[in-house]
Predicted model as a PDB file, atoms N, CA, C, CB and O in Angstrom, pLDDT in the B-factor column:
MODEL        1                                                                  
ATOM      1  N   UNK A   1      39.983  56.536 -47.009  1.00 49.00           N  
ATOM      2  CA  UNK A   1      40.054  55.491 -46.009  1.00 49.00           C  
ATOM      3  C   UNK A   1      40.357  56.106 -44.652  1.00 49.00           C  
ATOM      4  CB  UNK A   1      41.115  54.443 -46.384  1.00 49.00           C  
ATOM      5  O   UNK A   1      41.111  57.077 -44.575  1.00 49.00           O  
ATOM      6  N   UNK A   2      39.780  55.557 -43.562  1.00 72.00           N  
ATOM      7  CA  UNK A   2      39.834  56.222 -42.509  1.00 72.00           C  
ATOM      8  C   UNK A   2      40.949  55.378 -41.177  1.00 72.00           C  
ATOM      9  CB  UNK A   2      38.228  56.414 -42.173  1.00 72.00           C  
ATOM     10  O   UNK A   2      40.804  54.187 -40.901  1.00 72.00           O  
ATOM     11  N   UNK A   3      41.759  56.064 -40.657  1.00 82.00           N  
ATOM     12  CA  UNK A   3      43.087  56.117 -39.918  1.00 82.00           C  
ATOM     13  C   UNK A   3      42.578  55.651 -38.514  1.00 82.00           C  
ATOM     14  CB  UNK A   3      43.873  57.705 -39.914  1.00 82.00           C  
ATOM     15  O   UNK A   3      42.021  56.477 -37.790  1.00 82.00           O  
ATOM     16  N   UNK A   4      42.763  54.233 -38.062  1.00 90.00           N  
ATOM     17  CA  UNK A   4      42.190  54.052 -36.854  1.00 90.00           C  
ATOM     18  C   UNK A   4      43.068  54.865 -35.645  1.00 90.00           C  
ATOM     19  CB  UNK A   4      42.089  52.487 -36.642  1.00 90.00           C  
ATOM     20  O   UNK A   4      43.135  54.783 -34.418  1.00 90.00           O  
ATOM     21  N   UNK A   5      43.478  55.400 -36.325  1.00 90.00           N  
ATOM     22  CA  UNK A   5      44.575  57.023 -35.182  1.00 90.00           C  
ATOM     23  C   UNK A   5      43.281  57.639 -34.893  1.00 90.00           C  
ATOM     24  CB  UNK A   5      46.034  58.658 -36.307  1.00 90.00           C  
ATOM     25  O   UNK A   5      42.809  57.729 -33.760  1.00 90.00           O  
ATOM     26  N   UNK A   6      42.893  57.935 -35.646  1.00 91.00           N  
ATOM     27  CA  UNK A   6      41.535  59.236 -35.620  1.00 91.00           C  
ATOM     28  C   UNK A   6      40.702  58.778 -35.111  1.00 91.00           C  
ATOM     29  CB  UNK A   6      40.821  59.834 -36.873  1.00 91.00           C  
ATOM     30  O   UNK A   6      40.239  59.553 -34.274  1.00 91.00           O  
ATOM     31  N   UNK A   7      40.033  57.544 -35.170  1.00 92.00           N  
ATOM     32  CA  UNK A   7      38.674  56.592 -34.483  1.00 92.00           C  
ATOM     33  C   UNK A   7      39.480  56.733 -32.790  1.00 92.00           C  
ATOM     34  CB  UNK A   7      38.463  54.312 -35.344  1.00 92.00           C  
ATOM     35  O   UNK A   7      38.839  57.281 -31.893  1.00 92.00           O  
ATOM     36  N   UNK A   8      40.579  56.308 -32.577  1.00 93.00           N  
ATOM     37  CA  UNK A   8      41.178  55.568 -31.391  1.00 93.00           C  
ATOM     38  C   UNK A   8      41.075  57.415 -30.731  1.00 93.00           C  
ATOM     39  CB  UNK A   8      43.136  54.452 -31.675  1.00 93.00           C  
ATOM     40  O   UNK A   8      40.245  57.881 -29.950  1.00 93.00           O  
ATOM     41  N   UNK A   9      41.949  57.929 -31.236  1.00 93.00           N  
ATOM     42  CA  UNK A   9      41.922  59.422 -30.433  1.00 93.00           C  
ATOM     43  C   UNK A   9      40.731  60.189 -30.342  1.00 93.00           C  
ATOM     44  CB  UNK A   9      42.831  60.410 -31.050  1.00 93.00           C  
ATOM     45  O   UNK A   9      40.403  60.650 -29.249  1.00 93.00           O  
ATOM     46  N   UNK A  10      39.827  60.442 -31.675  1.00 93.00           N  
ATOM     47  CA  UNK A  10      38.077  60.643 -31.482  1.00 93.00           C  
ATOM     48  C   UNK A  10      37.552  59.963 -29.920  1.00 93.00           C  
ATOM     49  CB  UNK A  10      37.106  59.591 -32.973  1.00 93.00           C  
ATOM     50  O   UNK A  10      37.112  60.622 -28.978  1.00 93.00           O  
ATOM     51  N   UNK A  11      37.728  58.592 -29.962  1.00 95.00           N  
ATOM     52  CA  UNK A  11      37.049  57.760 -28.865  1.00 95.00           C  
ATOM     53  C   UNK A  11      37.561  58.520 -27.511  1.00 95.00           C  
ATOM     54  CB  UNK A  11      37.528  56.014 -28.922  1.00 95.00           C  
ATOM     55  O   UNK A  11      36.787  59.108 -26.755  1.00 95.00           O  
ATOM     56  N   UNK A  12      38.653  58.447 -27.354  1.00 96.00           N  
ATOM     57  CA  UNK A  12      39.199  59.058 -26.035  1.00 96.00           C  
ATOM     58  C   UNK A  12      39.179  60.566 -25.707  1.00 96.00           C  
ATOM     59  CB  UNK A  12      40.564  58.709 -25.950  1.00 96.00           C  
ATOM     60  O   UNK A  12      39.534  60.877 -24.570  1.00 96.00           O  
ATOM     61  N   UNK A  13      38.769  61.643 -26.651  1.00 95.00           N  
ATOM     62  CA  UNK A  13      38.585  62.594 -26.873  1.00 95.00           C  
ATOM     63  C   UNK A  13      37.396  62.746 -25.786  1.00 95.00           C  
ATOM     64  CB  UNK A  13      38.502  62.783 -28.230  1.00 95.00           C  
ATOM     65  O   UNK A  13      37.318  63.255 -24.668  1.00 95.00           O  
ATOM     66  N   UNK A  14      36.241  61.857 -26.903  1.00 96.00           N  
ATOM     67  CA  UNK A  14      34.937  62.314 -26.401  1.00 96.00           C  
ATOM     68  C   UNK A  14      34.445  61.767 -24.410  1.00 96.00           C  
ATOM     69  CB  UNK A  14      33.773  61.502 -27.740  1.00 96.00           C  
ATOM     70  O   UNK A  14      33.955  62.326 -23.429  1.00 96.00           O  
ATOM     71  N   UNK A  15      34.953  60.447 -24.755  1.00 96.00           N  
ATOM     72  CA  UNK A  15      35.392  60.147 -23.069  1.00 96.00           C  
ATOM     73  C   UNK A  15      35.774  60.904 -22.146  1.00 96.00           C  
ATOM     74  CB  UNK A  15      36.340  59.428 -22.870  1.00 96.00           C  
ATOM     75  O   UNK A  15      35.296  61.332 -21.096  1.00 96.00           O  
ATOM     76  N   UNK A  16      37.007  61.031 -22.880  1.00 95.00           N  
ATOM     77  CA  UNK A  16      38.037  61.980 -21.795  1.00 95.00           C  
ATOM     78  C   UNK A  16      36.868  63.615 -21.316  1.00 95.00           C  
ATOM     79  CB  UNK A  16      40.023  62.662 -23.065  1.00 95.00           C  
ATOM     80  O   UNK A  16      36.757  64.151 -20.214  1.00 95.00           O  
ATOM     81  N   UNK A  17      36.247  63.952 -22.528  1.00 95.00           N  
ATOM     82  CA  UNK A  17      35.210  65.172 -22.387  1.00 95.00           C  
ATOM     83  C   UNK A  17      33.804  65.109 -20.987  1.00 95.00           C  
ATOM     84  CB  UNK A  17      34.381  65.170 -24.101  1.00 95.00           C  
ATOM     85  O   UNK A  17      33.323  65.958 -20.237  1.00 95.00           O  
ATOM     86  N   UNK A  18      33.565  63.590 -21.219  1.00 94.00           N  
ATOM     87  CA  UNK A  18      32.458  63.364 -20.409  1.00 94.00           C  
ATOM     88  C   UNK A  18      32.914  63.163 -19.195  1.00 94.00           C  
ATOM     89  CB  UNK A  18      31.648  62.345 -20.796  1.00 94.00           C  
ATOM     90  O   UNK A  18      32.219  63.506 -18.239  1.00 94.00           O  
ATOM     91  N   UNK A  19      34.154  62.575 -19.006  1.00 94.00           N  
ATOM     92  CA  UNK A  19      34.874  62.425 -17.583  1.00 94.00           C  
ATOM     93  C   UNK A  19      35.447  63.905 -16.793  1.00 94.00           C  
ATOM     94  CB  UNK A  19      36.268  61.395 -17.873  1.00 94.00           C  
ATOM     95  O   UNK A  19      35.454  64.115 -15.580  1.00 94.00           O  
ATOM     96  N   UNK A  20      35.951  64.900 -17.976  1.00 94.00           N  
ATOM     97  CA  UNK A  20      35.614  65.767 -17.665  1.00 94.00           C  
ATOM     98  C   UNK A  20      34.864  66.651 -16.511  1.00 94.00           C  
ATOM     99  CB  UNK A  20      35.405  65.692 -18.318  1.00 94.00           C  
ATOM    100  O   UNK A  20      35.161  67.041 -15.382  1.00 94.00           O  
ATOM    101  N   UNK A  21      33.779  66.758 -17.348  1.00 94.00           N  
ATOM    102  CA  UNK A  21      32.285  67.343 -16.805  1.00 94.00           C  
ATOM    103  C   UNK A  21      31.631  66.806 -15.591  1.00 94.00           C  
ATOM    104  CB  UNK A  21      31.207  67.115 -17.844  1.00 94.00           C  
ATOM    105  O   UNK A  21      30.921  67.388 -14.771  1.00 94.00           O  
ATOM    106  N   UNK A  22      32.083  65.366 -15.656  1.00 93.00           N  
ATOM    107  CA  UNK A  22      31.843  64.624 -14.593  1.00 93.00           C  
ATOM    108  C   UNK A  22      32.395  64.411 -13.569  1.00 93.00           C  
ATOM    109  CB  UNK A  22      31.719  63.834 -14.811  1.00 93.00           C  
ATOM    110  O   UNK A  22      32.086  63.931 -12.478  1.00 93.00           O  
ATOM    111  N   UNK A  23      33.424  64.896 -14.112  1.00 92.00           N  
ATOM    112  CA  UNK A  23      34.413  65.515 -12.413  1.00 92.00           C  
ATOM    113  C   UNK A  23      34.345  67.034 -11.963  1.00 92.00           C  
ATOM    114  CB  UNK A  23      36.353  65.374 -12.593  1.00 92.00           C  
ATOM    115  O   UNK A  23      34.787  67.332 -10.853  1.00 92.00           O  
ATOM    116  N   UNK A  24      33.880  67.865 -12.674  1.00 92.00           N  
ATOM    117  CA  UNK A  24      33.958  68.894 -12.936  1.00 92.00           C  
ATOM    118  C   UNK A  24      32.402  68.805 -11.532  1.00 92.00           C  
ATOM    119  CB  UNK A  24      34.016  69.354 -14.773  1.00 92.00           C  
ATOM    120  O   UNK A  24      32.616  69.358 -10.453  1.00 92.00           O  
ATOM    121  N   UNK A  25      30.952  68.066 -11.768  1.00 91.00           N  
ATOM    122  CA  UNK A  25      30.109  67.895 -10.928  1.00 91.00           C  
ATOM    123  C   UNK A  25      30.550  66.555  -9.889  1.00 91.00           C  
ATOM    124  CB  UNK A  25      28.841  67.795 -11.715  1.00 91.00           C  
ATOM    125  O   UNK A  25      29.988  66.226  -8.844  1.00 91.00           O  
ATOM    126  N   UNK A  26      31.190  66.212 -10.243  1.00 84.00           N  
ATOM    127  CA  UNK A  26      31.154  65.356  -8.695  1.00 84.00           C  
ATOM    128  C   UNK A  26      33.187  64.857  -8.213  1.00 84.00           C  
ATOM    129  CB  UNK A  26      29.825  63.296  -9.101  1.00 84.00           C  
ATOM    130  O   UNK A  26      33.981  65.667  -7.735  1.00 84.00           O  
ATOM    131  N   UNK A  27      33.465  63.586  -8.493  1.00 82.00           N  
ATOM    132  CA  UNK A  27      34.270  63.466  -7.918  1.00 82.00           C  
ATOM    133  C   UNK A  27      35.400  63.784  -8.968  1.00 82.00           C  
ATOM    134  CB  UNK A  27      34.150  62.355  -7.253  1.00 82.00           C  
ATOM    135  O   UNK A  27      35.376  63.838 -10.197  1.00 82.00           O  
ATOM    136  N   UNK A  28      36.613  64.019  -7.839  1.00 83.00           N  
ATOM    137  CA  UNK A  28      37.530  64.526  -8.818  1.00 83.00           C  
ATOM    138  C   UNK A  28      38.836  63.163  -9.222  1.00 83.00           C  
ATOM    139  CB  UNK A  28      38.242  66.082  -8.040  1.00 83.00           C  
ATOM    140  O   UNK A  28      39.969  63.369  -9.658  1.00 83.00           O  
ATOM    141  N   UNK A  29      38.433  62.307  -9.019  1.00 86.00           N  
ATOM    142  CA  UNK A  29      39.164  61.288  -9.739  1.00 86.00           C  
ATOM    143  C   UNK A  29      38.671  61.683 -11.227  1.00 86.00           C  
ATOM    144  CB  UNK A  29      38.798  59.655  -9.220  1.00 86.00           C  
ATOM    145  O   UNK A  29      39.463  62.191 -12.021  1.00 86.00           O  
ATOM    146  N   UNK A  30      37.551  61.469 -11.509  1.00 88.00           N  
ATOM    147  CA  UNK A  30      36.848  61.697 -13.125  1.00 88.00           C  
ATOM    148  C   UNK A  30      37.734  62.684 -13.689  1.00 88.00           C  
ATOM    149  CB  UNK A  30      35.116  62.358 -13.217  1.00 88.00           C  
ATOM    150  O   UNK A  30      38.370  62.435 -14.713  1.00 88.00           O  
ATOM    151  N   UNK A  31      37.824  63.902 -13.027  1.00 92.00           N  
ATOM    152  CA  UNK A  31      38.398  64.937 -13.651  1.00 92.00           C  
ATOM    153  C   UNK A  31      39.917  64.784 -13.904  1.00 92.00           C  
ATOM    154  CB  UNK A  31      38.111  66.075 -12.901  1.00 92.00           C  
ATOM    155  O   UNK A  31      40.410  65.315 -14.899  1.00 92.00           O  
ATOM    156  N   UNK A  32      40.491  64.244 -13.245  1.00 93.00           N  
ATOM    157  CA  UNK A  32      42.109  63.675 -13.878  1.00 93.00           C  
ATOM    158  C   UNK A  32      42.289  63.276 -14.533  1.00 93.00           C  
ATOM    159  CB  UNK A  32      42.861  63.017 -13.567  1.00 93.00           C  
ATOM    160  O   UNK A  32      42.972  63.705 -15.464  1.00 93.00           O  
ATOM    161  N   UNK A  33      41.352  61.290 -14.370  1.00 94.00           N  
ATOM    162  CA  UNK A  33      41.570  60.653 -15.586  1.00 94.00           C  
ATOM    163  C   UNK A  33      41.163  61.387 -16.413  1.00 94.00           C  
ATOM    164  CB  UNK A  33      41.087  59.501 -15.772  1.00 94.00           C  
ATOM    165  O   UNK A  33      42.052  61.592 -17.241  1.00 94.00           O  
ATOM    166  N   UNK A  34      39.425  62.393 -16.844  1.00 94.00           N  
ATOM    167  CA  UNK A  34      39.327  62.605 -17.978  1.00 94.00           C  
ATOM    168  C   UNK A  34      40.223  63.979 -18.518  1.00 94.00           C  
ATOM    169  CB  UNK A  34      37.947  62.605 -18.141  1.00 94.00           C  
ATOM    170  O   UNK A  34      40.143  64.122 -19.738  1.00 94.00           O  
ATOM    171  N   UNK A  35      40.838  64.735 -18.000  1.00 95.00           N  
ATOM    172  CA  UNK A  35      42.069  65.155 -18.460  1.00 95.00           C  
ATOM    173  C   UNK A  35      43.488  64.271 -19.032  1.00 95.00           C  
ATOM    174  CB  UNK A  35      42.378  65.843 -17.431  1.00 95.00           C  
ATOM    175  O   UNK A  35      44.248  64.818 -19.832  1.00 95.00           O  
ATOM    176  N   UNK A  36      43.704  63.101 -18.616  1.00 96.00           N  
ATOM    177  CA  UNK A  36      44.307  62.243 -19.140  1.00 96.00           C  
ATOM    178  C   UNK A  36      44.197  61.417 -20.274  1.00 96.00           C  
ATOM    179  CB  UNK A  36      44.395  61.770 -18.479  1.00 96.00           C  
ATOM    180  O   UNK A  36      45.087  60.930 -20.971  1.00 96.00           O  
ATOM    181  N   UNK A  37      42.412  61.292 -20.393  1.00 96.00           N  
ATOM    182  CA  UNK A  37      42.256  60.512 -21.328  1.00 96.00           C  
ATOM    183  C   UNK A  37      42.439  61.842 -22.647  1.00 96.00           C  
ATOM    184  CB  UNK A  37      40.743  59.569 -21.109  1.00 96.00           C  
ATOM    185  O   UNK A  37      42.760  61.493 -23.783  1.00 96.00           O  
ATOM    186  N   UNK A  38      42.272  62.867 -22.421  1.00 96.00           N  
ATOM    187  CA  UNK A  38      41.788  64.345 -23.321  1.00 96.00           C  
ATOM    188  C   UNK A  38      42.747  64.675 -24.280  1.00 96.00           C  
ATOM    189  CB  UNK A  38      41.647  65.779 -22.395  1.00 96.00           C  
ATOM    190  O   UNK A  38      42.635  64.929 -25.479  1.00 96.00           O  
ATOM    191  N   UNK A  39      43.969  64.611 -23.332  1.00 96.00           N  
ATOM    192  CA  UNK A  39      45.099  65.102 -23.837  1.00 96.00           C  
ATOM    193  C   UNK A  39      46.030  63.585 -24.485  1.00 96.00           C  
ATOM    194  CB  UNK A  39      45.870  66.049 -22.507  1.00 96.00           C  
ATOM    195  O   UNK A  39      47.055  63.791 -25.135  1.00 96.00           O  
ATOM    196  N   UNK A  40      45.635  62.365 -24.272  1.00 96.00           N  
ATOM    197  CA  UNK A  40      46.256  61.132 -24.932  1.00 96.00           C  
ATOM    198  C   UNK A  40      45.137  61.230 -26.419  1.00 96.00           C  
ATOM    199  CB  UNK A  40      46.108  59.410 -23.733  1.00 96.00           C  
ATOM    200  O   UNK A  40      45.758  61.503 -27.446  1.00 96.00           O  
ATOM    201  N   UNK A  41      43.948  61.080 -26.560  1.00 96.00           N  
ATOM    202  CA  UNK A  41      43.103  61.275 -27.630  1.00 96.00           C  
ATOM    203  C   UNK A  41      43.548  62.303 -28.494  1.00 96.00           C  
ATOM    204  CB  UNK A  41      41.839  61.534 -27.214  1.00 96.00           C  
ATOM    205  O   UNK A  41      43.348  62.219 -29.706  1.00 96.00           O  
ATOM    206  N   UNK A  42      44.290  63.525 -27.846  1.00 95.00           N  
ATOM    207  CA  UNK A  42      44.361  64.967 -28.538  1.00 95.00           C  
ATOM    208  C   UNK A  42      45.888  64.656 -29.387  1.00 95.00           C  
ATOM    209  CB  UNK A  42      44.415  66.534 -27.176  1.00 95.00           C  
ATOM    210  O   UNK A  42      46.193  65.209 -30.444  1.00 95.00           O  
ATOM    211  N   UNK A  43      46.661  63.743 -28.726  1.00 95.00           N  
ATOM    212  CA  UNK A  43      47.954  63.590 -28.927  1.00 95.00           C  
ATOM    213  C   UNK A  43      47.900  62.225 -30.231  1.00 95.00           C  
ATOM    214  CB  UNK A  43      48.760  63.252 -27.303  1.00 95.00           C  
ATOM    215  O   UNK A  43      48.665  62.282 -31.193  1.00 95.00           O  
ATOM    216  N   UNK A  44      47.156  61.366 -30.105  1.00 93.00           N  
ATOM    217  CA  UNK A  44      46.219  60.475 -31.191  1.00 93.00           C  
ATOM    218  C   UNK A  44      46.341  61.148 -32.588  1.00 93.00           C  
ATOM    219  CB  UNK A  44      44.469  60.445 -30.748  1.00 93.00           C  
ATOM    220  O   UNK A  44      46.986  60.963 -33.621  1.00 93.00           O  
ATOM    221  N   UNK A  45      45.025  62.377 -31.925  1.00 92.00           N  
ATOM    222  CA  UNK A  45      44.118  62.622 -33.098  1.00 92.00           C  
ATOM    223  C   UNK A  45      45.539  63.585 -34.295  1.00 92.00           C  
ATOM    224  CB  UNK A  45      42.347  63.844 -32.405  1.00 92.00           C  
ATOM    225  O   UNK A  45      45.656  63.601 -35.521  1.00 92.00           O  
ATOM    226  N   UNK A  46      46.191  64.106 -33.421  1.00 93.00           N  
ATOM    227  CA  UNK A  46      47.610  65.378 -33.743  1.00 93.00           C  
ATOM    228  C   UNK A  46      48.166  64.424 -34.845  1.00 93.00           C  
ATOM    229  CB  UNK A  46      49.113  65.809 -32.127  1.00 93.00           C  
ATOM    230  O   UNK A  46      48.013  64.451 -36.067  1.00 93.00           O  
ATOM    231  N   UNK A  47      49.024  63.366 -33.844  1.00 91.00           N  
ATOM    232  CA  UNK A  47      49.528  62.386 -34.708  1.00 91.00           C  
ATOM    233  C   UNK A  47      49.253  61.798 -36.485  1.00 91.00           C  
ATOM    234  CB  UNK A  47      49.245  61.487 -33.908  1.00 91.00           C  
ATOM    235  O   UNK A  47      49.990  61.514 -37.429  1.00 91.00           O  
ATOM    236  N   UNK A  48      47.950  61.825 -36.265  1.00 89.00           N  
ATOM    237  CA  UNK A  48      47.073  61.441 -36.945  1.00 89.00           C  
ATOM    238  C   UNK A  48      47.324  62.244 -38.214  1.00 89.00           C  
ATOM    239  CB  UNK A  48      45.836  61.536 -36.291  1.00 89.00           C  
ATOM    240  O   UNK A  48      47.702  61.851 -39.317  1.00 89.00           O  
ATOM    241  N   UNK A  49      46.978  63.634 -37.725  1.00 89.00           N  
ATOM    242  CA  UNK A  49      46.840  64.115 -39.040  1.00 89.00           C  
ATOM    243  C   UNK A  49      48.324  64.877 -39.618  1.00 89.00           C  
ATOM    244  CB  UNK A  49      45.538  65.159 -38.998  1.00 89.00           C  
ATOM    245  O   UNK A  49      48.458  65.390 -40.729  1.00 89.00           O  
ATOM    246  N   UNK A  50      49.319  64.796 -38.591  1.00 91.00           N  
ATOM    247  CA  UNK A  50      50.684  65.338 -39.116  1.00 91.00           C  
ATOM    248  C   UNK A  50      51.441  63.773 -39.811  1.00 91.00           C  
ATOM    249  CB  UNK A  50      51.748  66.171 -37.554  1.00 91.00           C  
ATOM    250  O   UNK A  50      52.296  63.811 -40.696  1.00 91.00           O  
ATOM    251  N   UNK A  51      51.024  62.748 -39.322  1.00 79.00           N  
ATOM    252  CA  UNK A  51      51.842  62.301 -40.224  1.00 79.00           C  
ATOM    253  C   UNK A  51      50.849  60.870 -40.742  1.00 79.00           C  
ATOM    254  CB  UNK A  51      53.461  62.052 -39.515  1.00 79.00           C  
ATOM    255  O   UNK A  51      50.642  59.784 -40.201  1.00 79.00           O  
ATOM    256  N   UNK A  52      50.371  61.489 -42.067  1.00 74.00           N  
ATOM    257  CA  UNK A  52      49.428  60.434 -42.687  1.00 74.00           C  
ATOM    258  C   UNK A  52      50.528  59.180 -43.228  1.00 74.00           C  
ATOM    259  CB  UNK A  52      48.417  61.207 -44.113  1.00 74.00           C  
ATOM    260  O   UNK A  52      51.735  59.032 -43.424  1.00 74.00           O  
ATOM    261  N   UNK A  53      49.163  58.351 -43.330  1.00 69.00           N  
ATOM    262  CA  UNK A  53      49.863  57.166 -43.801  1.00 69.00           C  
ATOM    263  C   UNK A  53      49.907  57.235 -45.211  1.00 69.00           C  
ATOM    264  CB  UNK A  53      49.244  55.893 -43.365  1.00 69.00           C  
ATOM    265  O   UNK A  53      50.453  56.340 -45.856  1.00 69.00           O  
TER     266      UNK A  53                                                      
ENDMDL                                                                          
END                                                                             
């Protein structure tokens, strides 16, 4: 069965990746939030798998 920890932090992961890149080419608001979103998804996904349900 799958841990909506992992869906919820996956989601913001891959976001946070494209916001990234996308600040990385243009403005740098993108690049904060998607460092923000990167490291909340990463902190998710961590969660996730150190302490199963």
């Amino acid at each position: 069965m799958s841990d909506i920890r992992m869906v919820i932090g996956g989601l913001f992961l891959i976001y946070g990746v494209i916001l990234i890149v996308a600040g990385v080419v243009g403005a740098a608001v993108n690049l904060w939030t998607g460092l923000a979103m990167a490291v909340f998804g990463g902190a998710f996904v961590i969660w996730a798998r150190v302490k199963r349900v």
